[in-house]
C-alpha positions as CSV (number, residue, x, y, z in Angstrom):
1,X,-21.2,24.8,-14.7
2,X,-22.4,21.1,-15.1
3,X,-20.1,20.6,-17.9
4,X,-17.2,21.6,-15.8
5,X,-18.2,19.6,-13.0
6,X,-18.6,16.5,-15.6
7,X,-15.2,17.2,-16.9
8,X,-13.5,17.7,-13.1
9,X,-15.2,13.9,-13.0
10,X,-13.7,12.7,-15.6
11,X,-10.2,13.9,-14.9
12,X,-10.7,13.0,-11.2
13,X,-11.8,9.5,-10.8
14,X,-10.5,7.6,-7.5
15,X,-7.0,9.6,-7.3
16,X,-8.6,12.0,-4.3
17,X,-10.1,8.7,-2.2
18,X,-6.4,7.2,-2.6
19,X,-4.8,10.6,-1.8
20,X,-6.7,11.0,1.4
21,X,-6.5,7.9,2.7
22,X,-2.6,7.3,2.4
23,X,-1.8,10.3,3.3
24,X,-3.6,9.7,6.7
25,X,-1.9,6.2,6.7
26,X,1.5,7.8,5.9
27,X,0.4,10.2,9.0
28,X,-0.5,7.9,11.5
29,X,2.2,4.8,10.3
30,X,5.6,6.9,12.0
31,X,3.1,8.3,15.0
32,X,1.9,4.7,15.6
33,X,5.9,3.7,15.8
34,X,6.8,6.8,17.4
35,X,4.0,6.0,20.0
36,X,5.2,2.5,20.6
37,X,8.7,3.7,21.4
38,X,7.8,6.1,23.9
39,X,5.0,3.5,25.4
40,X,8.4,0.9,25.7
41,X,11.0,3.2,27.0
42,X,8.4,4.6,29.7
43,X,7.7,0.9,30.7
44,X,11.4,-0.1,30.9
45,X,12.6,3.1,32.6
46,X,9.6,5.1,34.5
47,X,12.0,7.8,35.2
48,X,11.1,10.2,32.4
49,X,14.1,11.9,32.1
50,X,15.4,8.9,30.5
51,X,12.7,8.8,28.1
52,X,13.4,12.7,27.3
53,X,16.6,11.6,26.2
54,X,16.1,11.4,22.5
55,X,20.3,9.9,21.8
56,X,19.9,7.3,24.6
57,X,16.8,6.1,23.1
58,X,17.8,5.5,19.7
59,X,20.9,3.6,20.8
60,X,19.0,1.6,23.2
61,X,18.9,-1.9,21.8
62,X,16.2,-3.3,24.1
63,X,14.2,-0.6,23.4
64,X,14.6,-1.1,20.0
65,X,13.9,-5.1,19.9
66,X,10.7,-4.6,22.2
67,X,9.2,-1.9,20.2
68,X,9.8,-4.4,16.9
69,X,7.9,-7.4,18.3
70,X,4.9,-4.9,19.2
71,X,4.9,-3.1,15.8
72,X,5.4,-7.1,14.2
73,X,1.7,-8.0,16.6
74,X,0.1,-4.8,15.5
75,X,1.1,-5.5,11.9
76,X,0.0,-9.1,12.3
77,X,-3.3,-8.7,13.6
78,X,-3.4,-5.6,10.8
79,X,-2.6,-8.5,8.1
80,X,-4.6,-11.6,9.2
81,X,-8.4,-9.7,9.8
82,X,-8.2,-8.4,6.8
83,X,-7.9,-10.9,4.5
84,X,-11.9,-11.9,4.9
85,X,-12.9,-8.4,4.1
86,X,-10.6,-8.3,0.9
87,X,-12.0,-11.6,-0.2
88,X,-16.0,-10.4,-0.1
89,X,-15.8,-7.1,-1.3
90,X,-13.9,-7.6,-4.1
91,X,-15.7,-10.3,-5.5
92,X,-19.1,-8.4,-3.9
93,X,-18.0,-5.1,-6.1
94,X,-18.4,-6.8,-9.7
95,X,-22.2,-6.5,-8.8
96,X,-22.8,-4.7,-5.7
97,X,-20.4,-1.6,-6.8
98,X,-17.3,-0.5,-5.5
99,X,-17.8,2.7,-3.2
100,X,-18.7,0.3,-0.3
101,X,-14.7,-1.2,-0.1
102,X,-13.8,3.2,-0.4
103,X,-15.8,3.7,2.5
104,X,-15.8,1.5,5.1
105,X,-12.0,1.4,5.5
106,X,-11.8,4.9,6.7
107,X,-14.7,4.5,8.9
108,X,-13.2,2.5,10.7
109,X,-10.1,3.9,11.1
110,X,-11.8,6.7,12.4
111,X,-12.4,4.7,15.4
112,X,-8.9,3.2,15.4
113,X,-7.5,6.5,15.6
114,X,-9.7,7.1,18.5
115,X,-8.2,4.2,20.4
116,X,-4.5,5.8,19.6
117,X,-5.7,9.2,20.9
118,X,-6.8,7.9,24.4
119,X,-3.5,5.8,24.6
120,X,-1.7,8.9,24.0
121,X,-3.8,10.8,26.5
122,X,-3.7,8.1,29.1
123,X,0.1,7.8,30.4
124,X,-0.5,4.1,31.8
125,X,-2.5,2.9,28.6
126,X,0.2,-0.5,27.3
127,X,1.7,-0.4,23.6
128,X,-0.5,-3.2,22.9
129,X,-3.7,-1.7,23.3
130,X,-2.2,-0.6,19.7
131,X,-3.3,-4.5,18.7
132,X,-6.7,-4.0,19.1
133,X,-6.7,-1.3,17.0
134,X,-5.6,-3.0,14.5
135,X,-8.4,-5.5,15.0
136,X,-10.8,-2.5,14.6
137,X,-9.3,-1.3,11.6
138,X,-8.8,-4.7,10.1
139,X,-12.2,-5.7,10.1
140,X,-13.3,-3.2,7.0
141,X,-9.8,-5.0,5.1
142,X,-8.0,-1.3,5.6
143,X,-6.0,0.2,2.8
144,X,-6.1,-3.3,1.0
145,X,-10.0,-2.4,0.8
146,X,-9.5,0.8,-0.9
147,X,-7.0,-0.2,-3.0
148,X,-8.7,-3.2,-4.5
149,X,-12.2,-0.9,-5.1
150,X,-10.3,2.2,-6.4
151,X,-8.0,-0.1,-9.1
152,X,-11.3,-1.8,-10.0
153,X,-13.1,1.3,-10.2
154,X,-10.0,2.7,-12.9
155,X,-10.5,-0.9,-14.8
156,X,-14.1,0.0,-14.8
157,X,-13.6,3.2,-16.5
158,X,-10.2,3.0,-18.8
159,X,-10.3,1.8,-21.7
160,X,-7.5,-0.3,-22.9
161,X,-5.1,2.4,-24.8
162,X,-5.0,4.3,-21.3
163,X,-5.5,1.7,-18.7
164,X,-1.6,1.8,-17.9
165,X,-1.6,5.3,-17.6
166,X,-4.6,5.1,-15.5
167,X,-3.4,3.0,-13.4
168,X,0.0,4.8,-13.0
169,X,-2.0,8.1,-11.9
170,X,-4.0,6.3,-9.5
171,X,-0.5,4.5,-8.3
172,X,1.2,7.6,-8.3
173,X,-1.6,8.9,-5.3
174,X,0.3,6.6,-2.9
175,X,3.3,8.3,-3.1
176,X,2.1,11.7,-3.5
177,X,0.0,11.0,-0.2
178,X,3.4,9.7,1.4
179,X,4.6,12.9,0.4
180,X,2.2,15.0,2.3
181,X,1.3,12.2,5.1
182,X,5.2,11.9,5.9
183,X,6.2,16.1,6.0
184,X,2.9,16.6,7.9
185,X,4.1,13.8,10.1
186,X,7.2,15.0,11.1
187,X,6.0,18.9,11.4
188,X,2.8,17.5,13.6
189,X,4.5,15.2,16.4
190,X,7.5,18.1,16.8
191,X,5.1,21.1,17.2
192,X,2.0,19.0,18.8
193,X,2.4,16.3,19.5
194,X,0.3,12.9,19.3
195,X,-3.2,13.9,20.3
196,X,-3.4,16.5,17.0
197,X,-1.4,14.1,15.1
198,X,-4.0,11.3,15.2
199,X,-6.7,14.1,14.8
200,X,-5.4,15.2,11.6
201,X,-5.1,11.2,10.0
202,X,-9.2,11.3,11.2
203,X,-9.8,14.7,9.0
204,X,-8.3,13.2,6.2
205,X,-10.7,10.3,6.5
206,X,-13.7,11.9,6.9
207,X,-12.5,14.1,3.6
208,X,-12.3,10.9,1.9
209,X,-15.8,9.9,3.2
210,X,-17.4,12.7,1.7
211,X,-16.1,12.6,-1.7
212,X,-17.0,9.2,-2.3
213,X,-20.4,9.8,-1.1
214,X,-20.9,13.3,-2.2
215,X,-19.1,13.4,-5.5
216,X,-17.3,10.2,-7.4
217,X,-19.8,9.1,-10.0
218,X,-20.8,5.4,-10.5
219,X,-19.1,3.4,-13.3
220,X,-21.8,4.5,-16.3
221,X,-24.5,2.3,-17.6
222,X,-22.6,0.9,-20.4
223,X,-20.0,-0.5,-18.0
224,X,-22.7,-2.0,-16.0
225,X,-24.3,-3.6,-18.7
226,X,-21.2,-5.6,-19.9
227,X,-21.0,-6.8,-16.7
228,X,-24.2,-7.6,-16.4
229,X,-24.2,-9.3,-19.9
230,X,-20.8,-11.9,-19.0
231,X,-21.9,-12.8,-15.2
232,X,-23.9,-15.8,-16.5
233,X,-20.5,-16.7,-18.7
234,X,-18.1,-15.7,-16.0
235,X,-19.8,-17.6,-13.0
236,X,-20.9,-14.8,-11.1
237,X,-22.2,-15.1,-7.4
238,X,-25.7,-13.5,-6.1
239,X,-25.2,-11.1,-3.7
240,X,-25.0,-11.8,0.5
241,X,-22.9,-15.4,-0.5
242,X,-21.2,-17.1,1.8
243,X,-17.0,-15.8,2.6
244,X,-16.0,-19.1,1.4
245,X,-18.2,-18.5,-1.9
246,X,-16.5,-15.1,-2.4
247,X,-13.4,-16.5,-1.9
248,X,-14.1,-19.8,-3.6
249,X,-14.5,-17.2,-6.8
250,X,-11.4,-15.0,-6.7
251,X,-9.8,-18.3,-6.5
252,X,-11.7,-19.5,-9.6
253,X,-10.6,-16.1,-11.4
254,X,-7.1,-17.1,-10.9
255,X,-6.6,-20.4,-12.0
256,X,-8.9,-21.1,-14.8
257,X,-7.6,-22.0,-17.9
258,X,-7.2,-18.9,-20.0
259,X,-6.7,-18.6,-24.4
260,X,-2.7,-18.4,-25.0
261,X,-1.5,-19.7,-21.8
262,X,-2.5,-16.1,-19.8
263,X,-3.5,-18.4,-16.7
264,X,0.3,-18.7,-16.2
265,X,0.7,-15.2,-17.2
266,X,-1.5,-14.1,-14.4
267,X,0.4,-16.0,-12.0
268,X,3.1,-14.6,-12.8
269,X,1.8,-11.1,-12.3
270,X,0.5,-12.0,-8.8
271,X,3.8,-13.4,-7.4
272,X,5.5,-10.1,-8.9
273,X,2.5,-8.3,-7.0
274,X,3.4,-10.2,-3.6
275,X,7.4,-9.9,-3.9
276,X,6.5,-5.6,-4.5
277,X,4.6,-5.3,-1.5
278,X,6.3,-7.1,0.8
279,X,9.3,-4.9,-0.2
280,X,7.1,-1.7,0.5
281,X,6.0,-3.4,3.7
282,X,8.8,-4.8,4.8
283,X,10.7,-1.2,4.5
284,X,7.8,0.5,6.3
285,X,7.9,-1.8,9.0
286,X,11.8,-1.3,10.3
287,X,12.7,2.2,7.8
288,X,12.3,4.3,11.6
289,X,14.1,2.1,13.8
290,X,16.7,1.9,11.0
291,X,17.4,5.4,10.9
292,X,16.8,6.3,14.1
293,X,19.6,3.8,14.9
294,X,23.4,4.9,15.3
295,X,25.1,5.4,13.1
296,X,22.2,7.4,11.1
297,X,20.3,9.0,14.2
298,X,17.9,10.6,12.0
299,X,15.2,13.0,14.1
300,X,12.0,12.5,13.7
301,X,11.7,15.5,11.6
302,X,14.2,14.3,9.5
303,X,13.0,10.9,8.7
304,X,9.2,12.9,7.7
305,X,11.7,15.0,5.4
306,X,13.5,12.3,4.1
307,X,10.0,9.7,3.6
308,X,8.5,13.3,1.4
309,X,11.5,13.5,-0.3
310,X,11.3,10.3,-1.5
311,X,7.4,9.3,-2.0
312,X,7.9,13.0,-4.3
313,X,10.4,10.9,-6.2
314,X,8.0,8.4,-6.7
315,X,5.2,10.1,-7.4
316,X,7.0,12.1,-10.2
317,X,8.2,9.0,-11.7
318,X,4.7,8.0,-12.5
319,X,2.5,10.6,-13.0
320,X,5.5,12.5,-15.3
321,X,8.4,10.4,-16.3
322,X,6.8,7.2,-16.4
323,X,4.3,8.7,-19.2
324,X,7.0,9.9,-21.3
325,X,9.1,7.4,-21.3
326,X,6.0,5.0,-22.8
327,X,6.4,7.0,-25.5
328,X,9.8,5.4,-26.3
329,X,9.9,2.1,-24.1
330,X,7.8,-0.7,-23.8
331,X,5.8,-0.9,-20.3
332,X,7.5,-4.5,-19.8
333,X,11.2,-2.8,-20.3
334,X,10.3,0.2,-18.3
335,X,9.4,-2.2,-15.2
336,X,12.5,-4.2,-15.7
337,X,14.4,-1.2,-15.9
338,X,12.7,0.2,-12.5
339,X,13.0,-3.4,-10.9
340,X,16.8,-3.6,-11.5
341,X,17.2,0.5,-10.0
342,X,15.2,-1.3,-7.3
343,X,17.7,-3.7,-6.7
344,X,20.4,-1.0,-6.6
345,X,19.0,1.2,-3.9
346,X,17.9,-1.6,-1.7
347,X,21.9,-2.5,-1.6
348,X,22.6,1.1,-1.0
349,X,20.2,2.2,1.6
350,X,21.9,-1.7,3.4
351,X,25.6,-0.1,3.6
352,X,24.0,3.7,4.5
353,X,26.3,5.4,7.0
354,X,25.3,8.9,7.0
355,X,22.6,11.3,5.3
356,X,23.7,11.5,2.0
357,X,23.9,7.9,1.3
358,X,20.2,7.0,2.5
359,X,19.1,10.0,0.3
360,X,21.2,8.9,-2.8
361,X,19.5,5.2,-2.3
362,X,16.0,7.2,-2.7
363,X,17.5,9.0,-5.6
364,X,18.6,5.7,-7.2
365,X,15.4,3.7,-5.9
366,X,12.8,6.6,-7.7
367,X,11.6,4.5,-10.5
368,X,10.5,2.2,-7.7
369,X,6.9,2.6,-8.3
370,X,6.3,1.5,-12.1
371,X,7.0,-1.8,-11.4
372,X,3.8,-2.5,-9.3
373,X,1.4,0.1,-11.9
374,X,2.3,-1.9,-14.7
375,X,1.4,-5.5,-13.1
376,X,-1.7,-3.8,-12.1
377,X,-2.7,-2.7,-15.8
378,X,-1.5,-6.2,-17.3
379,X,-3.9,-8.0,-14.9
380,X,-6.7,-6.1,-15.5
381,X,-6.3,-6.8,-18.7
382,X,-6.3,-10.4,-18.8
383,X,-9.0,-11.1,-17.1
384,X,-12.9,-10.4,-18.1
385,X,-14.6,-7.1,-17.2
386,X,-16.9,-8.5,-14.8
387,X,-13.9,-10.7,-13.2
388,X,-12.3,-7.2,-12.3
389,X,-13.1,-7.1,-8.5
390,X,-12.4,-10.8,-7.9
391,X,-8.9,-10.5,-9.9
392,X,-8.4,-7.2,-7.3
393,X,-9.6,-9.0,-4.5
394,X,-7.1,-11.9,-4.5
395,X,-4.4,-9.3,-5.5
396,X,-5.8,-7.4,-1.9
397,X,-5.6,-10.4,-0.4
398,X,-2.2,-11.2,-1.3
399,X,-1.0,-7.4,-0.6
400,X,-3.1,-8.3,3.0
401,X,-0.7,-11.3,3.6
402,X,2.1,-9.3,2.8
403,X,2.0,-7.3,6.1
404,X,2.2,-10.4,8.1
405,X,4.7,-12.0,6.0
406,X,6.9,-8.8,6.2
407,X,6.4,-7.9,9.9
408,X,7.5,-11.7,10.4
409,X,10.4,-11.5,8.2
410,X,11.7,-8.1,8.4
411,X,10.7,-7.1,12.0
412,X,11.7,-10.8,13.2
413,X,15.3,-10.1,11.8
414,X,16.1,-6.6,12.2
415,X,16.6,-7.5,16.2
416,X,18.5,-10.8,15.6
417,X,21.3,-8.9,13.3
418,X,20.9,-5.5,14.8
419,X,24.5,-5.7,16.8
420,X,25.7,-7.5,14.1
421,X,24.8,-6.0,10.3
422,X,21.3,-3.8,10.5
423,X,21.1,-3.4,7.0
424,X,20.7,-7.1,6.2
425,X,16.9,-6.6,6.1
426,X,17.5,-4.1,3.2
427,X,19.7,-7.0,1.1
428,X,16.9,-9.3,1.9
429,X,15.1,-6.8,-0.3
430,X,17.6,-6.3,-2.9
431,X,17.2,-10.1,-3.3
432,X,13.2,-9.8,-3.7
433,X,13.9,-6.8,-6.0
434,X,16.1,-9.2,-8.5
435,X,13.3,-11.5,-8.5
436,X,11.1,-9.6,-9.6
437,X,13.3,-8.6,-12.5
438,X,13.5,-11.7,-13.4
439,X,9.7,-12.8,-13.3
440,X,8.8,-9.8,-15.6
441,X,11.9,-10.7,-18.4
442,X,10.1,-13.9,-18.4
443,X,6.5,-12.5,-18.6
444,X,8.0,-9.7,-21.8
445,X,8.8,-12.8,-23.4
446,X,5.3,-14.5,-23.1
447,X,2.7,-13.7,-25.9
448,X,1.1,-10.1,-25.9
449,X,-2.0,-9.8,-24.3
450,X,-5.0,-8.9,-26.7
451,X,-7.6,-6.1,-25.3
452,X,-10.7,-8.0,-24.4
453,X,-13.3,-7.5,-26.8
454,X,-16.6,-7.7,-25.5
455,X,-19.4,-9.2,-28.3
456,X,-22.4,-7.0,-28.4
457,X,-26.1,-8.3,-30.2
């Protein structure tokens, strides 16, 4: 029996903490919007009726352009708190371990989904009580938090021959959360409605709570003797530092000088890192009004279908194609490959009419994810192994940034061409897609990275 439970651990790392927590983000981020719709439309028209009226609501363009700006504040205020938090523990994590940044992010969106339960309950509670949520939730750095810890935590523990794969699996938990957090989504708001949806995104948290606490093992000795070994080499910080010292070394982690010109490299990495997310933000953020908008008029149950549908896609892509496929391709040409399908579906899911053509853009788009696992593996292994939760920390940070960034960008434009051409937000994506493409031919043709070797006495 120990020997099967020290097998389950090494199989299962960090894939349940990021399965749990997305899918109670992938929960709560179409109840939250849902919320905020029915908050504007009973503000602007107290006669319910009106607001029963699913069809009038989703032509409405006032109702629309309000409940964007509120969903842009929450996502600001989401974006801007918790950049601090991504900065300390990050760097914090290379010597004070990395279950704290899996944690505390779920604690505390335990208590923001408390705040989103009483404004469902109370019928004269404002949309923007939504805004201090987000405050809340910010403060422990939210899903950048748990990402940064969890992608450290696989760099901990993967060696270099299966650190992309690693990574992929643990990448692949997003979308197999989205999966599960978008049909549960859709099913809970028809049949019950807010109260029991928010409940359900705090089970899933306090599930994620316990098996950090209860059963993920800490990085083993050796691991925490290499670190140990390079801190004096690498810089490190003692612990309870300043946020400017924590930040002052993620920033030294970036832009040293590095053997073969991998500073450069690194950068690289980072700006394809920011272009990926704010794409995945930016379609979060205005995916439900767009296809709740005419011509598409999706229902609410359909856009949950239609999100699982497509985080499946992904998730397939990277725990089973992806694999295979490094069996033939480089990583480098399978991400350029992926960025350019990208590209394609962005264009496609702009010039969506009807049902078929927004599901043949997820179809296209289902490579979408690789992209984003393999910047993540290169990164890790550029940099040193006790440089790990800095190099994660500024990636958090960046992937922080991205939700203000995108709720300004995409959010601030839907309403201005919204009459005009809706799906501009989506070319605006396309364009970010080709970019990316670009970046990573340039990085494939950039010296290979050598696995860092770490000298032992």
């Amino acid at each position: 029996m120990p020997g099967l439970r020290e097998r389950l651990r090494a199989i299962f790392t960090v894939e349940p903490v990021l399965f749990f927590f997305m899918t109670s983000t992938f929960i709560f981020v179409p109840a939250f919007q849902q919320l905020v719709i029915a908050k504007v439309c009973n503000e602007m028209y107290p006669n319910k009726t009106v607001c029963a009226d699913s069809i009038q609501i989703k032509g409405d363009v006032e109702i629309q352009r309000q409940s964007s700006y509120i969903i842009l504040a929450y996502t600001g205020m989401l974006s801007l708190v918790s950049i601090p938090p991504a900065m300390i523990l990050g760097s914090w994590s290379d010597q004070g371990g990395r279950k704290l940044g899996m944690v505390l992010p779920s604690l505390l969106a335990l208590v923001s989904s408390c705040v989103f339960i009483a404004m469902a309950v109370v019928e004269s509670a404002s949309a923007y009580w939504g805004v201090a949520a987000a405050l809340v939730s910010g403060l422990s750095g939210s899903h950048v938090s748990v990402f940064l810890s969890c992608f450290s935590y696989v760099a901990d523990v993967a060696d270099a021959s299966s650190r992309t794969r690693r990574m992929a699996l643990a990448e692949s938990m997003v979308f197999v959360g989205g999966t599960a957090g978008f049909l549960l989504s859709g099913f809970l708001l028809t049949r019950f409605g807010f109260v029991a949806t928010f409940g359900v995104c705090c089970a899933f948290h306090v599930l994620s709570v316990l098996y950090v606490l209860l059963w993920l093992p800490s990085p083993d000795r050796t691991t925490q003797t290499l670190l140990a070994d390079s801190q004096e080499e690498a810089g490190s910080v003692p612990l309870g530092l300043s946020v400017l010292t924590y930040a002052g070394r993620s920033f030294k982690t970036m832009f040293r000088e590095r053997r073969d010109g991998e500073k450069h490299k690194l950068l690289l990495l980072m700006i394809c890192t920011f272009l990926n997310n704010l794409i995945a933000m930016g379609d979060q953020a205005v995916l439900l009004l767009y296809l709740t908008y005419t011509p598409r008029e999706f229902t609410t149950e359909m856009y949950g279908v239609f999100n699982s549908a497509r985080m499946l896609l992904f998730g397939f892509a990277l725990m089973g194609l992806f694999p295979l496929l490094l069996r033939c391709f480089g990583e480098l040409t399978l991400a350029k490959m992926s960025a350019f399908l990208r590209t394609v579906s962005c264009v496609l899911m702009a010039f969506s009419t009807n049902t078929w053509m927004v599901f043949l853009a997820a179809v296209v788009g289902t490579p979408s994810g690789i992209p984003q696992a393999v910047t993540r593996s290169l990164s890790s292994a550029i940099v040193d192994p006790n440089e790990q939760g800095a190099m994660f920390s500024f990636m958090a940070s960046m992937e922080a940034l991205c939700l203000l960034v995108a709720a300004m960008l995409f959010n601030g434009l839907y309403p201005l061409t919204l009459t005009s051409f809706p799906g501009m937000v989506f070319i605006m994506m396309a364009g970010f897609a080709f970019i990316i493409l670009i970046f990573i031919q340039w990085i494939s043709e950039m010296p290979a990275t050598q696995p860092r070797l770490v000298d032992q006495d």
